[in-house]
TORKOL-4160 file (C-alpha; in steps of 0.2 Angstrom, whole numbers, padded with zeros to 4 digits, m for minus):
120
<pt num="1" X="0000" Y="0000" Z="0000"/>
<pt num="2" X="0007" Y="0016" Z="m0004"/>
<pt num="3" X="0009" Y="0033" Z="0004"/>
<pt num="4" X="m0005" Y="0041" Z="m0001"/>
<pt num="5" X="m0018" Y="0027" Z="m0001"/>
<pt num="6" X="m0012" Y="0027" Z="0019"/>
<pt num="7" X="m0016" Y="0046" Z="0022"/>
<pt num="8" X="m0035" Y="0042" Z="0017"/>
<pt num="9" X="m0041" Y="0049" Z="0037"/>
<pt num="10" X="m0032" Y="0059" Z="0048"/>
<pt num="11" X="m0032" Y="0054" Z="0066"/>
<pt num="12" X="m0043" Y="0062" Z="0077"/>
<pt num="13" X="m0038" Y="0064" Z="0097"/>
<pt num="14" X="m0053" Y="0078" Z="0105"/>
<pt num="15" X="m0043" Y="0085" Z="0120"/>
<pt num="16" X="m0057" Y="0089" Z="0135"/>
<pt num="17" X="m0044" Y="0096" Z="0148"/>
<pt num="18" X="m0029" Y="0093" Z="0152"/>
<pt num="19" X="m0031" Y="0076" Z="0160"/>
<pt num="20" X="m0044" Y="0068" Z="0147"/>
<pt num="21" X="m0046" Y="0064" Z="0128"/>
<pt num="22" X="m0054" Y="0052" Z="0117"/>
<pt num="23" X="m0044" Y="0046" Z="0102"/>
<pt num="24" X="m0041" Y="0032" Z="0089"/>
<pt num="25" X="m0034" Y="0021" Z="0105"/>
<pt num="26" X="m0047" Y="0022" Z="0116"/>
<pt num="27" X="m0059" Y="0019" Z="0101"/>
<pt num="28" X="m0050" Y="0005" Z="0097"/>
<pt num="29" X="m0052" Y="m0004" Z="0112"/>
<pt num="30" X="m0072" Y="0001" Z="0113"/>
<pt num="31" X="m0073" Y="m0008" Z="0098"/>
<pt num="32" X="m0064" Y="m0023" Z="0104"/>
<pt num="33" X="m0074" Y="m0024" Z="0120"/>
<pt num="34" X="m0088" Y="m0025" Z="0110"/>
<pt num="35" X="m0079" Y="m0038" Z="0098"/>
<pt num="36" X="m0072" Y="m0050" Z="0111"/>
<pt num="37" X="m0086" Y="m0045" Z="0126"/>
<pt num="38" X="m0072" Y="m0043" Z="0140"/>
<pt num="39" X="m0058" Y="m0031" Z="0144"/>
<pt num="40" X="m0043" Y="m0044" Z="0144"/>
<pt num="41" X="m0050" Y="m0052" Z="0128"/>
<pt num="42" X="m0050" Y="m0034" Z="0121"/>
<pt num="43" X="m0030" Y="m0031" Z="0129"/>
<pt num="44" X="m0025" Y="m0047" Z="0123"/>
<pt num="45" X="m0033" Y="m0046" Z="0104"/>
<pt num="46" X="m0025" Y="m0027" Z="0105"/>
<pt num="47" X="m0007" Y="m0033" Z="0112"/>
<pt num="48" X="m0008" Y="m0023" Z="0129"/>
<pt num="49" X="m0007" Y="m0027" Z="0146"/>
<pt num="50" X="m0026" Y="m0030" Z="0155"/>
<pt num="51" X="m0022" Y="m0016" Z="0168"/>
<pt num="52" X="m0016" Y="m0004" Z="0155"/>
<pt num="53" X="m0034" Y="m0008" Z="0146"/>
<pt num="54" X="m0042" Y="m0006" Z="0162"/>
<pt num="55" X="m0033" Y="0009" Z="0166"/>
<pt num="56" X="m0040" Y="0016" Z="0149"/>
<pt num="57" X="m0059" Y="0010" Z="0151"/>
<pt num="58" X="m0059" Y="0018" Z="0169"/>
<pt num="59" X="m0052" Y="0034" Z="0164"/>
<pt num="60" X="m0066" Y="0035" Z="0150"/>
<pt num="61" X="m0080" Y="0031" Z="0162"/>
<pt num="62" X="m0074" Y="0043" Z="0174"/>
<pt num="63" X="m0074" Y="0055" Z="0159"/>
<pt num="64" X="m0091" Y="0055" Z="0152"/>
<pt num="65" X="m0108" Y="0058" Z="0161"/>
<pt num="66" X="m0112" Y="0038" Z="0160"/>
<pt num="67" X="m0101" Y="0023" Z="0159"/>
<pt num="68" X="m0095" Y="0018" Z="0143"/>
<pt num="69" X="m0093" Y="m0001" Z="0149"/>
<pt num="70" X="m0099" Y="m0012" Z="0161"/>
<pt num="71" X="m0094" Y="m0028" Z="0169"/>
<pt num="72" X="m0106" Y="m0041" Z="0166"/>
<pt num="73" X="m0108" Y="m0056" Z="0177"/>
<pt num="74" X="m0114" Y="m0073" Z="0175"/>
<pt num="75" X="m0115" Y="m0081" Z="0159"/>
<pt num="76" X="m0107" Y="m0095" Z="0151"/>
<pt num="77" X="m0090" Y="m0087" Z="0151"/>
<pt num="78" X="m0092" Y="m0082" Z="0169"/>
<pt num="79" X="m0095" Y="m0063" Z="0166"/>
<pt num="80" X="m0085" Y="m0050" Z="0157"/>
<pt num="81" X="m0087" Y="m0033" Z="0150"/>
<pt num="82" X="m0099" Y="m0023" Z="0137"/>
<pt num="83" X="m0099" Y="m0007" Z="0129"/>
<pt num="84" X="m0115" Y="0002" Z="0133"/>
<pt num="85" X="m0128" Y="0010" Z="0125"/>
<pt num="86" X="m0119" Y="0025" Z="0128"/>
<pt num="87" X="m0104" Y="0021" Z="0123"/>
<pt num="88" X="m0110" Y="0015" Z="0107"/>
<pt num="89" X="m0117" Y="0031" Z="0105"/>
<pt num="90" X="m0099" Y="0038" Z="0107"/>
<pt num="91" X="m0092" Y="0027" Z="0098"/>
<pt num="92" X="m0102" Y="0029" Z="0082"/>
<pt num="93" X="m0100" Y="0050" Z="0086"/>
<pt num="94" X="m0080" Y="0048" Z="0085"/>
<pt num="95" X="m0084" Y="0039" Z="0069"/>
<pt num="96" X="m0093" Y="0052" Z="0061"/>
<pt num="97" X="m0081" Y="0065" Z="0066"/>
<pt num="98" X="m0067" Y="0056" Z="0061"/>
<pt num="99" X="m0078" Y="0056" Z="0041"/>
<pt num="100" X="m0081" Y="0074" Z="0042"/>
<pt num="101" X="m0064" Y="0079" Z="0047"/>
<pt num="102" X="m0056" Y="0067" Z="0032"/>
<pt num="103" X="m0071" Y="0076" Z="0020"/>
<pt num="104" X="m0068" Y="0092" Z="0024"/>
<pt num="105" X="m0045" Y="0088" Z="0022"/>
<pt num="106" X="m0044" Y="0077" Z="0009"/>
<pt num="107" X="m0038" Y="0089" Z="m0003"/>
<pt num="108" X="m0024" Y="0094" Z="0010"/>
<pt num="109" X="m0021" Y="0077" Z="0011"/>
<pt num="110" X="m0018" Y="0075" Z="m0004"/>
<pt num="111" X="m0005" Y="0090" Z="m0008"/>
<pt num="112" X="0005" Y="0083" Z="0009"/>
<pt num="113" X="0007" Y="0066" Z="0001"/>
<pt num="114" X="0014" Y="0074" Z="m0015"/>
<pt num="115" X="0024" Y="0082" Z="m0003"/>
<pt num="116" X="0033" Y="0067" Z="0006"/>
<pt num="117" X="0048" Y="0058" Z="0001"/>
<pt num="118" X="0044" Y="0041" Z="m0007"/>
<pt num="119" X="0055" Y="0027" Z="0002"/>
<pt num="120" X="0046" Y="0013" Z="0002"/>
């Protein structure tokens, strides 16, 4: 794949303070809670440590006004974790800013990959 095809989105990271921000990470492991219905699944299928994936999902539901995931128990797996209703709903507004944002730069885009040195 070359440069340009590469450069397609920019990446997104919404600052709210100093302390708090929601970027292409944190998205990332939203999405593979949802995928592998636990936090360690999600750390293991992301190659990070559970805590550091723990870390992460408390500091997002510390951030927002509802939690983003939730432990569940039971079950046939013994419990594990789920994004919410409300974090889906995030989820799906990073997506839709991270589409405007690439709509409204593409031409820029574009001219900064003509602008890169070719080394691949």
């Amino acid at each position: 794949m070359g440069l340009i095809e590469r450069m397609k989105q920019p990446s997104i990271r919404i600052l709210f303070g100093a302390a708090s921000s929601l970027g292409p990470g944190k998205i990332a492991l939203l999405e593979s809670i949802s995928r592998t219905g636990s936090i360690s699944g999600a750390a293991r299928e992301m190659g990070m440590s559970y805590r550091r994936a723990w870390l992460l999902v408390e500091a997002m539901n510390m951030a927002f006004t509802q939690p983003v995931v939730m432990a569940v128990t039971g079950g046939k797996r013994g419990g594990g974790a789920e994004v919410t209703a409300f974090g889906l709903a995030l989820l799906e507004r990073y997506r839709e800013i991270e589409t405007k944002a690439a709509r409204v730069v593409a031409a820029d885009l574009k001219a900064l990959a003509k602008m890169l040195a070719q080394r691949e």
